[in-house]
N, C-alpha and C positions, 0 to 999 in steps of 0.2 A: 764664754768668750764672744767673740766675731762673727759676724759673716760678709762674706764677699759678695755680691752681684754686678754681673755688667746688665745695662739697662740700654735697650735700644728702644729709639724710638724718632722722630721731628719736631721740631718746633717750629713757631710762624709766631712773628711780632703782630701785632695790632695796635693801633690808635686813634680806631673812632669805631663808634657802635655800643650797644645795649652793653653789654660786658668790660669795653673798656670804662666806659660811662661811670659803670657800678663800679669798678676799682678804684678809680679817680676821687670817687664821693670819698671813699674811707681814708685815701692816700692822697692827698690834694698838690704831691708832689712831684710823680708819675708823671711819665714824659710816654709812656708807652709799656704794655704788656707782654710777657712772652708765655705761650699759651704751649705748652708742653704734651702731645699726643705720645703715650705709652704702644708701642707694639707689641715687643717682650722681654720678659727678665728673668736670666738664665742666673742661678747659681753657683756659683764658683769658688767656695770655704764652705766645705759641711763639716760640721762636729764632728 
């Protein structure tokens, strides 16, 4: 079957710098990144 997680964590847009840059090359349609920091992930559906 399933499983459930809630995931906490922040995010922070970006659009300029090394990283955005590198995004932009592949995606040349990109208006801006959003850069997702993990803190933590609790599961909540166990078998």
């Amino acid at each position: 079957m399933g499983r459930g997680y809630h995931i906490h964590g922040s995010g922070q847009f970006i659009n300029e710098g090394a990283y955005f840059d590198q995004m932009k090359a592949q995606f040349d349609w990109i208006r801006t990144v959003l850069v997702v920091k993990i803190h933590d992930v609790e599961q909540k559906i166990i078998e």
